[in-house]
C-alpha positions in Angstrom: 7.4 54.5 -29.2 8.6 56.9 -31.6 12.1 57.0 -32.1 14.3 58.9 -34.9 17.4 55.9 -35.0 18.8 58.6 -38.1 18.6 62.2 -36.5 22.2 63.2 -36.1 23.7 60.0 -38.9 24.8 62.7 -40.6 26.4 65.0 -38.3 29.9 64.5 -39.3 29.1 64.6 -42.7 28.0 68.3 -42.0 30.8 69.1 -40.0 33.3 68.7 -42.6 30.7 70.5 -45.2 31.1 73.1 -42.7 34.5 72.6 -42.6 35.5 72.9 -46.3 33.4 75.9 -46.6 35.4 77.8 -44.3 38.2 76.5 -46.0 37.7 77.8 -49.6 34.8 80.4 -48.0 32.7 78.8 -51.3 29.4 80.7 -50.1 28.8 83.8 -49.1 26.4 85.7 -47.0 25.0 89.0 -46.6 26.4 90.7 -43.1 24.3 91.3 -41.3 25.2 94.8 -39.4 22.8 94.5 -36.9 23.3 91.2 -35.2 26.5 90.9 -32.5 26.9 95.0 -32.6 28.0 94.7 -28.8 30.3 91.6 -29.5 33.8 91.9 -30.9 36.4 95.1 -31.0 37.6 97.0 -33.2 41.3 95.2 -33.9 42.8 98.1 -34.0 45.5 97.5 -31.5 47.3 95.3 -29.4 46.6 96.6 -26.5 42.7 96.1 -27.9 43.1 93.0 -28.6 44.9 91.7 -25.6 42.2 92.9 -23.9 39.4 91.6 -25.7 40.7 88.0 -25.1 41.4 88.7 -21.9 37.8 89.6 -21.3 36.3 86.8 -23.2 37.8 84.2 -21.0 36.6 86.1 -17.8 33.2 85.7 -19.4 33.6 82.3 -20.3 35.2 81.2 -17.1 32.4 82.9 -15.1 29.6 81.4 -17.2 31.3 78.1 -17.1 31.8 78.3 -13.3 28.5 78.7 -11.4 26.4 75.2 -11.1 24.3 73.7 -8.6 24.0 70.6 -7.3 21.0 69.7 -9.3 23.5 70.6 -12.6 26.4 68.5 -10.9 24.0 65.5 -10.7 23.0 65.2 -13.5 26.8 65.8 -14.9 27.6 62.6 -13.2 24.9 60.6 -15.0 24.9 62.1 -18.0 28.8 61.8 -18.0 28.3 57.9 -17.1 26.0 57.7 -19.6 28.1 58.6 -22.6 31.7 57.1 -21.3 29.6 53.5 -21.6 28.2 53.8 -24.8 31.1 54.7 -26.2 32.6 51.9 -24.9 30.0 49.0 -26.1 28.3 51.5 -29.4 28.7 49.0 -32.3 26.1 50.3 -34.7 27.7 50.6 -38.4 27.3 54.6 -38.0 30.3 54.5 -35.4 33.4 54.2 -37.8 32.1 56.7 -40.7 30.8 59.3 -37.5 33.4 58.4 -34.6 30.4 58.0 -32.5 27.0 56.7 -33.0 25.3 60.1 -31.6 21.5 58.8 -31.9 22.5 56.5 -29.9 24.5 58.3 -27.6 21.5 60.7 -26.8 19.2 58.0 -26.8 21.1 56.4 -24.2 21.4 59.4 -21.7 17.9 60.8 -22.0 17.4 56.8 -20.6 19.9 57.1 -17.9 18.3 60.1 -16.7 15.1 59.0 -16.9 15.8 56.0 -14.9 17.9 58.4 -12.6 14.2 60.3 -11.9 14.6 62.8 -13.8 12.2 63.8 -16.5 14.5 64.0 -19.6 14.3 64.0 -23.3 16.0 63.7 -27.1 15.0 67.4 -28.0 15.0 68.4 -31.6 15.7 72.3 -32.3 14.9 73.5 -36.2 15.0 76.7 -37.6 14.4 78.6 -40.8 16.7 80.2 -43.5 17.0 84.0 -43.1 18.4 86.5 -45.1 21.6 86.0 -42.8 21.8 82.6 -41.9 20.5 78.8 -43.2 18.0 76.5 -42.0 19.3 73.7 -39.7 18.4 71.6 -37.5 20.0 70.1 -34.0 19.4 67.1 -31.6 20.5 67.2 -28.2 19.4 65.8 -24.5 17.3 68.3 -22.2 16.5 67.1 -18.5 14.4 69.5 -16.3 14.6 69.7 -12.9 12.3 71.8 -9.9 12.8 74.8 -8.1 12.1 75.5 -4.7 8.6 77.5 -6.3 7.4 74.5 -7.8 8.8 75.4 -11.7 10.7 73.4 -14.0 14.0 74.9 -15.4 15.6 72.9 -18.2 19.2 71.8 -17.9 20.6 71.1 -21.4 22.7 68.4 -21.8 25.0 69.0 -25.4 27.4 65.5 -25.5 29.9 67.2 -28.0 29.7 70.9 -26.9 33.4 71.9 -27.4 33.4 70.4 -30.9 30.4 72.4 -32.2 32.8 75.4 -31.9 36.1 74.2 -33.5 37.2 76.4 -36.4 39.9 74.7 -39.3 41.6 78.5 -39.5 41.3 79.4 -35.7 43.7 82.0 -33.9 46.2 80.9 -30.6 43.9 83.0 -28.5 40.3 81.0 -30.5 41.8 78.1 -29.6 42.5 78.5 -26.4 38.6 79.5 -25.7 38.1 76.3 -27.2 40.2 74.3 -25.3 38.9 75.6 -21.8 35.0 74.2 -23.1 34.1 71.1 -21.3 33.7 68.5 -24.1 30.0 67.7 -23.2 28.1 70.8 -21.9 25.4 70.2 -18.8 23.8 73.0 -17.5 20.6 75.5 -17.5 19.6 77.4 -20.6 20.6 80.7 -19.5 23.9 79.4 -19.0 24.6 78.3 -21.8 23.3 81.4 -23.5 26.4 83.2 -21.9 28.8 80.7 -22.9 27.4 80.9 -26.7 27.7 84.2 -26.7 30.9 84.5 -25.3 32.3 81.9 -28.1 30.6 83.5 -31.2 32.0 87.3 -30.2 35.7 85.7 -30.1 34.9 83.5 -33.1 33.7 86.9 -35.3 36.8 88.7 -33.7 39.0 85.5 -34.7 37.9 85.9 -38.4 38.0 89.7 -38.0 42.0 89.5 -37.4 42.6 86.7 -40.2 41.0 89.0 -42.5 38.1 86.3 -43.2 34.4 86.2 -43.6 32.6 84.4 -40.5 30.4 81.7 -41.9 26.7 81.9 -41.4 26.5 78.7 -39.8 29.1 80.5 -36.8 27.1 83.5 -36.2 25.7 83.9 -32.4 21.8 83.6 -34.3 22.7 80.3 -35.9 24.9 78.6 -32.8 22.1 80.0 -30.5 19.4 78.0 -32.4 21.0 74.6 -32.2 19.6 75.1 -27.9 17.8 78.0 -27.0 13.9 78.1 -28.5 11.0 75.6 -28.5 12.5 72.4 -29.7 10.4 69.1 -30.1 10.7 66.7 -28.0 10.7 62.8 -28.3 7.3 61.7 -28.4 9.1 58.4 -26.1 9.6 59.9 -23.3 6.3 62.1 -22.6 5.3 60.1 -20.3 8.5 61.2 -17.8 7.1 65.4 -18.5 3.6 64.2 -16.8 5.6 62.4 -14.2 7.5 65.4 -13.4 4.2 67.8 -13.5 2.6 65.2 -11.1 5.5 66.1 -8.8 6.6 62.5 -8.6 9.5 61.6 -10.6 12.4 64.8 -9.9 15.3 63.1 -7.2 15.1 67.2 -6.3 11.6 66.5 -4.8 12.5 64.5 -2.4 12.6 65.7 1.0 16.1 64.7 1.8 17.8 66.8 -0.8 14.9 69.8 -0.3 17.3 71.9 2.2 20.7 72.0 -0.2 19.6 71.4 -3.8 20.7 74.2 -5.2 23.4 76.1 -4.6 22.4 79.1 -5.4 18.8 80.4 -6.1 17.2 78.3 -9.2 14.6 81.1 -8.7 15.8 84.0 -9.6 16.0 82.7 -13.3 13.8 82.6 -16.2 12.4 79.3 -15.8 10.5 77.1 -18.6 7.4 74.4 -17.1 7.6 71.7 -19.2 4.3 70.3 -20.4 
């Protein structure tokens, strides 16, 4: 069984790297004029800017809003999960990192699994580009079936609301931030909206402090970290050909067939996992 005990050891460590470099803005980037030209205004007035906040929480709050019952499920195990490790996590990581987060994913990728659900430690990575740097990000992604027979992937991000914490953040910033769940569970496309709706008000944020947005806070960067082709745990393959047999998903089963969903899975893009 392979298992990375290390992937995300040093993701505090990063996070105040990130931190400091937003303090004393020590490296710079090219802007990139292209990328985000429908997110932000233009600052000019109050009025403006009153009403771009305004609609960024309308956008968050209706991203943030829909679910299914499939999503709320998992929720509730996922949240289980993580409130018990944290309780019993002793591993020598926890006091330097707050939390032990390999083995906090590690833990609800299990849950779920043992829950019938066909879930993994998924491992994004991505390349420098002229406008951002490499990286690299570990999360949990379950996958549960439509009514059509597909799989959609429901993406399950333990410190969600922390990924977008700024050190020089606005009132209005910070109030986005506040009204993030603290761990994230729902489908992809979902959580594309909610990314998007917190990188527009974080470039806007920087905008009216008269500061450069960091690379590593761009929408192309944050959108990385969940959205692409990430690898999955080579431990837990053998739940994917469970879940392709049409064996292991609790949505499967007869009883919930008739309300699983409470709205139509369908009509989004959805991703069969091998």
């Amino acid at each position: 069984m392979v298992m990375e005990e290390a992937m995300d050891s040093d993701m505090s460590l990063s996070n105040m790297v990130l931190s400091f470099l937003e303090e004393g803005e020590t490296e710079r980037w090219p802007e990139d004029n292209n990328e985000d030209v429908d997110e932000g205004s233009s600052g000019g007035s109050t009025a403006e800017s009153r009403a771009f906040w305004q609609a960024q929480h309308s956008q968050l709050h209706e991203a943030l809003a829909k679910t299914s019952t499939a999503e709320s499920r998992i929720r509730a195990v996922a949240e289980d999960a993580m409130e018990k490790t944290r309780a019993v996590c002793s591993c020598a990581r926890r006091a330097a990192a707050g939390d032990c987060r390999s083995c906090l994913l590690r833990r609800v990728a299990e849950r779920l699994r043992d829950a019938g659900y066909s879930s993994a430690i998924c491992r994004s990575k991505w390349t420098r580009s002229l406008d951002i740097p490499a990286g690299e990000h570990s999360y949990v992604e379950a996958a549960v079936q439509t009514r059509s027979g597909k799989a959609v992937r429901v993406v399950v991000e333990p410190s969600f609301r922390a990924e977008f914490q700024m050190a020089r953040a606005g009132a209005d910033y910070r109030a986005l931030v506040a009204a993030l769940p603290e761990a994230f569970v729902g489908r992809a496309d979902r959580l594309r909206a909610v990314v998007k709706a917190m990188c527009a008000a974080a470039k806007q944020c920087m905008k009216d402090n008269g500061m450069h947005l960091g690379p590593w806070r761009k929408h192309k960067y944050m959108q990385s970290k969940w959205v692409g082709t990430p690898q999955r745990d080579a431990a837990f393959t053998a739940a994917d050909d469970a879940l392709t047999a049409g064996s292991l998903s609790p949505e499967k089963q007869p009883k919930f067939r008739a309300s699983m969903l409470s709205f139509d899975f369908g009509r989004a893009a959805a991703v069969v996992v091998a």
